[in-house]
C-alpha positions as CSV (number, residue, x, y, z in Angstrom):
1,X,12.4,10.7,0.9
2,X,9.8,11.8,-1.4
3,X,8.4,9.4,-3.7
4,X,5.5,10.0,-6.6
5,X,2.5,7.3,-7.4
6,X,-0.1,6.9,-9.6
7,X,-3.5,6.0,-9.2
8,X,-3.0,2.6,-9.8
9,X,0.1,2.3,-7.6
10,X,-1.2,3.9,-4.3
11,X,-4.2,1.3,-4.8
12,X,-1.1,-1.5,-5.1
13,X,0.0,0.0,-2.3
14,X,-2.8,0.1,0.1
15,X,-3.7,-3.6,-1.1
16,X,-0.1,-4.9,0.0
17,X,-0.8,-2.5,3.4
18,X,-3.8,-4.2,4.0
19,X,-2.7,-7.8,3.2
20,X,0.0,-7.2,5.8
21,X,-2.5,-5.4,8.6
22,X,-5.2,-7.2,8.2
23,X,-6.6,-9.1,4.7
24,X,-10.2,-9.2,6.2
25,X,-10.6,-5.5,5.4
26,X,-10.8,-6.9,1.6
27,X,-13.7,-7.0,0.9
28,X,-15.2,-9.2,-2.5
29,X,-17.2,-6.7,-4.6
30,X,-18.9,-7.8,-7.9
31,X,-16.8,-5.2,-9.8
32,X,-13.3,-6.1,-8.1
33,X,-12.7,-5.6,-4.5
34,X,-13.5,-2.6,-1.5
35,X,-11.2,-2.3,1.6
36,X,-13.2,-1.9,4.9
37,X,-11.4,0.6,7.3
38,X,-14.0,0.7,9.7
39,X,-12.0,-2.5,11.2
40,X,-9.5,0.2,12.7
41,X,-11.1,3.5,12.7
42,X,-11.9,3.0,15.9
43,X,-8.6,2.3,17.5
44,X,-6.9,4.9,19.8
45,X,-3.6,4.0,18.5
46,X,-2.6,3.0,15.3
47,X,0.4,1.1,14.8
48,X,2.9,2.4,11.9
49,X,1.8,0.1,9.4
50,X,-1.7,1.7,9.9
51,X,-0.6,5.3,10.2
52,X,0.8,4.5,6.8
53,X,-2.2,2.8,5.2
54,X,-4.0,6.2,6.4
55,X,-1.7,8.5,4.7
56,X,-1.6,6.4,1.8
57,X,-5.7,6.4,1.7
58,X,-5.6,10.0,2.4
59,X,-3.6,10.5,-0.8
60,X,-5.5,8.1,-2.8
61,X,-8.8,10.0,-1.9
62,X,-7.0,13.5,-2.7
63,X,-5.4,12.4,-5.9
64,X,-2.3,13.5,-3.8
65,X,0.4,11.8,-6.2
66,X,3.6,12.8,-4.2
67,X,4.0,11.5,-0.7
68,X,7.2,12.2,2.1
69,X,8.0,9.1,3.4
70,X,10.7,8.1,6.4
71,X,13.2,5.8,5.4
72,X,11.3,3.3,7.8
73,X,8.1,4.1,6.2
74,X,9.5,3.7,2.7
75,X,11.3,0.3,4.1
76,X,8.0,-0.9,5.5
77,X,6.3,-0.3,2.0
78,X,9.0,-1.9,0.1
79,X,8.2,-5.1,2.2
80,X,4.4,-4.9,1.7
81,X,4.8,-4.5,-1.9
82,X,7.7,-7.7,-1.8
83,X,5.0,-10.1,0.3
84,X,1.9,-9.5,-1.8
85,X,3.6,-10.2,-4.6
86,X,4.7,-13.6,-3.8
87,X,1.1,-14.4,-1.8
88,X,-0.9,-15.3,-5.1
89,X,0.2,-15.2,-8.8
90,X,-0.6,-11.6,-10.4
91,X,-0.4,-10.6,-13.9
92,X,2.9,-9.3,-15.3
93,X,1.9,-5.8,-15.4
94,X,1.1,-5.6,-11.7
95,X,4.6,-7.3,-10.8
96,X,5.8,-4.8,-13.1
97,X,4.1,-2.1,-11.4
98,X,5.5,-3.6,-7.6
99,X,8.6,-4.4,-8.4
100,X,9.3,-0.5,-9.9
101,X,7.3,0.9,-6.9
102,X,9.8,-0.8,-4.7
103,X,12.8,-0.3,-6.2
104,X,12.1,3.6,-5.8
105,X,11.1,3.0,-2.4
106,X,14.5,1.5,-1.1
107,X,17.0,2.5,-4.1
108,X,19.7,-0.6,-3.9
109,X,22.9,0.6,-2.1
């Protein structure tokens, strides 16, 4: 499936990646927040949550704004998107922003 994000909603996404990978790649900036993906570069393998967060990143850093996903992929997003938002309390737009972002991801059937 194909599926189109903004700016602010592939960072969403590679925040609710992280969180689910690993939340020490969050890193507390003065400004907001960084991710570090030096924690994985290294790796041989990457697991599929990772080889998303890649893509994802890739995108981001190539103002890429429309992105293939499987229907695993899209699935495994969804999720992501459905933990972080119930991990902390977030302003309305960002639940908003989640909850549209996943219900494009997996459509209801």
């Amino acid at each position: 499936m194909k599926a189109e994000f903004t700016g602010d909603e592939l960072v969403l996404a590679i925040i609710a990646l992280v969180r689910r990978i690993n939340p020490r790649m969050l890193k507390s900036e003065a400004d907001g927040f960084s991710v570090d993906f030096s924690l994985m570069a290294n790796r041989a393998t990457r697991t599929p949550d990772e080889q998303l967060l890649v893509r994802l990143r890739e995108a981001s850093e190539t103002q890429a704004n429309a992105l293939d996903f499987t229907s695993s992929e899209a699935e495994l997003l969804a999720s992501s998107l459905g933990l972080l938002e119930v991990l902390q309390a977030w302003p309305a737009d960002v639940l908003k922003l989640s909850r549209e972002m996943r219900a494009r991801l997996v459509p209801p059937t």
